[in-house]
N, C-alpha and C positions, 0 to 999 in steps of 0.2 A: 511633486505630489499636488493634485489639486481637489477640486469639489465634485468630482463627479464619475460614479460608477464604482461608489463608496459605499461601505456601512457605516453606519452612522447611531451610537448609541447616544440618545440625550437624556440627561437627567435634571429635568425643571424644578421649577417652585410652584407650579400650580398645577392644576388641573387642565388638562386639553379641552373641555369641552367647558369654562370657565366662562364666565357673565364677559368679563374684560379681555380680550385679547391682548398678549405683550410682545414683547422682542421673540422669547422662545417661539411662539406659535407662529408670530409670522415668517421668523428665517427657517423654521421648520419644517413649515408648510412648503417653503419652496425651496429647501436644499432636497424634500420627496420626488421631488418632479425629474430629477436626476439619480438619485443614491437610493438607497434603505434605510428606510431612518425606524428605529424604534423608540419611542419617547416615553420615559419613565416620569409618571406625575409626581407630584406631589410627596416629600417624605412626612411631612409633617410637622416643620421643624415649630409653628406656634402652636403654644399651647393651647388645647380647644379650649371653647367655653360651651355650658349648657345653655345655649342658646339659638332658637331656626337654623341659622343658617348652617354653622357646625354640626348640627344634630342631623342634617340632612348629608353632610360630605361624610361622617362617620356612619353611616347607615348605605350610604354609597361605597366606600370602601368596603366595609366589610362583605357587601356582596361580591365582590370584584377582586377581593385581595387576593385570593386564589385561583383565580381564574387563568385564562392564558394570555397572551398580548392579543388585544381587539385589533383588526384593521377600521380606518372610520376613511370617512367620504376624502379626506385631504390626504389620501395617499399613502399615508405612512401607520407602522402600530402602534398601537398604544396599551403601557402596563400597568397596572395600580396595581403595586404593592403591598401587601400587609406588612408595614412598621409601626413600631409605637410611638408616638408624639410626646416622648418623655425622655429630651435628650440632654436634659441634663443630671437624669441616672445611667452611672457607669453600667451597672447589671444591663439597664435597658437598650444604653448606647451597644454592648456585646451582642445580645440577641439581634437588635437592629441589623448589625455588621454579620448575623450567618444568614439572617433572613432573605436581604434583599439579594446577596449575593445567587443564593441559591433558584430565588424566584428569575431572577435574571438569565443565567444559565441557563435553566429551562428553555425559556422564551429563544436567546441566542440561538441555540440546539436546534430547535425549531425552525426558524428563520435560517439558518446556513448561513448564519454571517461570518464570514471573514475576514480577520486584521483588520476588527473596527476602529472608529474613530471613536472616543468617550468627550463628550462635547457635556461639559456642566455647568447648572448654573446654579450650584450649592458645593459648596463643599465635602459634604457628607459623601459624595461619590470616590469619595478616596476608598471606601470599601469593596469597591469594584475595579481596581487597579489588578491585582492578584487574577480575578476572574478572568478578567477580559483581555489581559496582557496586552494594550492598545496600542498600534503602530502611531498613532499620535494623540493630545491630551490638551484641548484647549479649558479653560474655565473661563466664563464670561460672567464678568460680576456686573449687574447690572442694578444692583441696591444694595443700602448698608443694611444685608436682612437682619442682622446683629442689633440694628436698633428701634425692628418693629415691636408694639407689646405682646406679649408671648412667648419673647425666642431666649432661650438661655445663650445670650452673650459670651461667656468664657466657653461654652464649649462649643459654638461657631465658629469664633475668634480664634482659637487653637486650631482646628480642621479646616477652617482658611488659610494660616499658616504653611499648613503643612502642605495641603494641595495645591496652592498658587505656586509653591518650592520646586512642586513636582512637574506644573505644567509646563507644555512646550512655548503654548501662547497664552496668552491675557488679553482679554478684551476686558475694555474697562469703560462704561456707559456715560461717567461724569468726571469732572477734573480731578476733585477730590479721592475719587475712586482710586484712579490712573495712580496720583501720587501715591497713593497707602500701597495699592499694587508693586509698583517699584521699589518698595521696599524689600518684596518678595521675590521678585523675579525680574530677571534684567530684559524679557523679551514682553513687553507691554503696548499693543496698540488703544489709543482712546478713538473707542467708536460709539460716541454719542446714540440715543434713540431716534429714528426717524421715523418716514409715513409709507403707506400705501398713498404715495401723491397724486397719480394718475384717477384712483379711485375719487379721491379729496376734492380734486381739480373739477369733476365735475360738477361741484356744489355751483360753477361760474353761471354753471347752461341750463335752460330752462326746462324745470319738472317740478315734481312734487316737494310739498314744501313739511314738515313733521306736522300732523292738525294742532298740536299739543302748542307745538313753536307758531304757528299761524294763526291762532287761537290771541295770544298775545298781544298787545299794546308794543308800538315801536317807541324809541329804542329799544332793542333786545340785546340783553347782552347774555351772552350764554358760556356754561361749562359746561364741560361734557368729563367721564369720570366717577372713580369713586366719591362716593359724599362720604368721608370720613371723618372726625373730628384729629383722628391722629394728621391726617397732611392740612385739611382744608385750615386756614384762619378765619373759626365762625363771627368772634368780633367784629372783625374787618369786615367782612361780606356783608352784616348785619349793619354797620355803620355805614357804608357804602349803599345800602338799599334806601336806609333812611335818608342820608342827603341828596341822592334822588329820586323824591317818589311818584315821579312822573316816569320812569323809568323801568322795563319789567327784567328780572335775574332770573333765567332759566339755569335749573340743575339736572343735567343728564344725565344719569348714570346710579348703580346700586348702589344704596344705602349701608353701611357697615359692612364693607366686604373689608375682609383681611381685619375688622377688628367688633363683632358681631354687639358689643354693647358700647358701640358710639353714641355720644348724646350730640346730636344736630338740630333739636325742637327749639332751639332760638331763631332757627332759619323757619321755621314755618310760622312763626308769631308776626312776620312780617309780611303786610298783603303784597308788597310787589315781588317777591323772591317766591318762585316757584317750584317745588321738587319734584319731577316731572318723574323719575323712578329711570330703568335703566331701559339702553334699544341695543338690536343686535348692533356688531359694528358693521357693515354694511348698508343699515339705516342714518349712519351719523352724515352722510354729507347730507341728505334730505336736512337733516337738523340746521347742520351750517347754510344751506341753503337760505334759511329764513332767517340768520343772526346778523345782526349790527358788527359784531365785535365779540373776541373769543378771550375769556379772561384764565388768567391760572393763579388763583389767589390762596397760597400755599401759607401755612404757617414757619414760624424759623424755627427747624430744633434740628436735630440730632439726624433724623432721618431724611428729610428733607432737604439738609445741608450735601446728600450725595446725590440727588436725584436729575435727571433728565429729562423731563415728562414728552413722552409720545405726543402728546396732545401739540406740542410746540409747530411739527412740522403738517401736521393735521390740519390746525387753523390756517396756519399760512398757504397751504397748498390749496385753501378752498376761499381764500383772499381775503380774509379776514384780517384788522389790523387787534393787536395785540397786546394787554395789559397784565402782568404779571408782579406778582412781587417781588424781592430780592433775591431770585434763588443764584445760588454761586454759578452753578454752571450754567446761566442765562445772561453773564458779562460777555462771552465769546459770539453773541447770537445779536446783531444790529436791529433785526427786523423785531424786538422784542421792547416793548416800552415796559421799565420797571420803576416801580415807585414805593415807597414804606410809608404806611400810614392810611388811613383812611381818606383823608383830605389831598395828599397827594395821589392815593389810586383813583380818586375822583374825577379830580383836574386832568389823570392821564387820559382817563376815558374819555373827556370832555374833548379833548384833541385828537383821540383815535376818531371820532365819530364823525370828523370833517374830511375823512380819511376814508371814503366806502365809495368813490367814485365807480366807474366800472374798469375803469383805466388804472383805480388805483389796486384793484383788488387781483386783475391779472396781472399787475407789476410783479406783487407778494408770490401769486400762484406760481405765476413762471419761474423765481425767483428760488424756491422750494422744489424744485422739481429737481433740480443733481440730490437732494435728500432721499433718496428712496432706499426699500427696501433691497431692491436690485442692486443699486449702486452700493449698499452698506455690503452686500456680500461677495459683490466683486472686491470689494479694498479686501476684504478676508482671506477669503480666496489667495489673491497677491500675499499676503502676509504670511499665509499658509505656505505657500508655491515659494516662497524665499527665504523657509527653515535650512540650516545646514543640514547636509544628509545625517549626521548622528543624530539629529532631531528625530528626524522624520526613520529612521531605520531600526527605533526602540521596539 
């Protein structure tokens, strides 16, 4: 069995036409270019708040909820469901479970798919097992979404359970992940997040540079990303600008996505730390084009303890050397300097920045370049294509 000349039902965590592009959208995008894919957004698993940006997805939904699956420019459909974002009422979790089921169907019917594949990356998709009777059943956990704010924990954690139990494969995005997975499931590949590197790569060669990033004082050191206060560590960054204030901190990327009443205003009290706001991602190597050095200054908790950030093979694919803080799954990655503290993320950078040769940045780029997105879904693919037939003949 392999990846191509397939349906392909996905069920994400975001939205497809999202500020941020993730794993979903981009193995998505290009398992379309081959298969049928219908891509089911968002259920809604955090809680909204009354706040811009939520008030704008719920106001988007509701137009949409009943509609039929869109086709958009990448190939593939896409369906927004009407569910309710209250999953941890039982009543609500039941209605949830006739709703999407039903919407789905629909769309299915429509599209002529046959013995799809249900490829998810929530749990909650165990509701669509019955529906879609799927000749195979991967779940790709690619975050502990159980410990963003908003998500009712016990009953993700439960329908985690139960559908990593059922699935044929596990992808699992970070170490930490992989382990918790194995506890559910003995068939678990760990496939880390990679890049669009080819894309990245070209930050090497000569074009435009972002005005915003050009605009700047050198060094630049830049993020690109949500600015959230849930992953970012505002301290750090804020103590890191301060002891160099010769030094300018570009932040690229929307402000309170995924947690709409973040407080980040410590970061703009600072004149060298800049919040540049978000760019398409086809805009970002322009960005790296014009950076010193690409930091990922994460705080340590809960969520963040599972993460693999995108951004890893981003920077390095555009030759960028690289300062991070301690995230766990950033001990397996050489090309990644990690440091705790302010005074030591200081001194890393201080040695990253001797580090921008032209010689030293194609080292990094070339170096990044087996990480792609291509290559992630060939190892899949393989992993797929080497189920036992009772796997694959459900």
């Amino acid at each position: 069995m392999g990846l191509v000349g397939r349906d392909i039902v996905c069920v994400g965590f975001a939205d497809w036409d999202t500020e941020l592009p993730t794993n979903q959208h981009h193995l998505m995008s290009r398992l379309a270019a081959d298969n049928r894919v219908l891509f089911i957004e968002s259920l809604g698993l955090r809680r909204p708040q009354l706040a811009g940006r939520d008030l704008k997805r719920i106001a988007r939904r509701l137009r949409r909820g009943l509609a039929p699956a869109r086709q958009v420019p990448e190939g593939l459909h896409v369906l927004s469901p009407l569910v309710l974002p209250l999953h941890a009422n039982a009543v609500v979790r039941k209605l949830n479970a006739r709703l999407l089921p039903a919407l789905v169907q629909r769309s299915i019917k429509h599209l002529n798919f046959k013995d799809p594949i249900l490829w998810a990356y929530v749990p909650q998709a165990e509701a669509l097992l019955d529906t879609l009777q799927p000749s195979l059943v991967v779940y790709h956990c690619v975050d502990d979404i159980a410990a963003q704010p908003g998500v009712d924990a016990a009953s993700f954690r439960a329908a985690e359970a139960r559908f990593a139990a059922r699935a044929d494969l596990v992808l699992a995005s970070a170490p930490a992940l992989a382990a918790r997975m194995r506890t559910l499931n003995d068939n678990v590949l760990y496939a880390p997040n990679v890049a669009d590197t080819a894309a990245f790569a070209t930050a090497l060669t000569p074009g435009p540079v972002d005005p915003a990033i050009a605009a700047l004082p050198r060094p630049r050191i830049v993020f690109t990303g949500a600015v959230v206060a849930t992953k970012l560590d505002v301290p750090l960054l804020v103590d890191v600008a301060r002891a160099r204030p010769d030094w300018s901190f570009a932040l690229v990327g929307p402000t309170g996505m995924g947690d709409p009443s973040t407080d980040v205003s410590a970061l703009r009290d600072v004149p060298n730390i800049h919040v540049l706001g978000g760019r398409h991602h086809t805009a970002l190597p322009d960005v790296l084009r014009g950076a010193d050095a690409g930091i990922i200054p994460y705080a340590s908790n809960q969520l963040t303890a599972s993460i693999f950030p995108m951004k890893v093979y981003e920077y390095l694919a555009a030759g960028l050397p690289v300062v991070a803080t301690e995230l766990p799954a950033l001990e397996r990655v050489d090309a990644i300097t990690t440091a705790r503290g302010a005074p030591a993320f200081a001194t890393a950078l201080d040695a990253a920045l001797t580090r921008t040769s032209d010689a030293d940045r194609a080292a990094r780029s070339q170096a990044a370049a087996a990480h792609s997105w291509d290559a992630r879904l060939a190892q899949i693919a393989a992993a797929i294509a080497a189920l036992p037939p009772a796997a694959q003949a459900r």
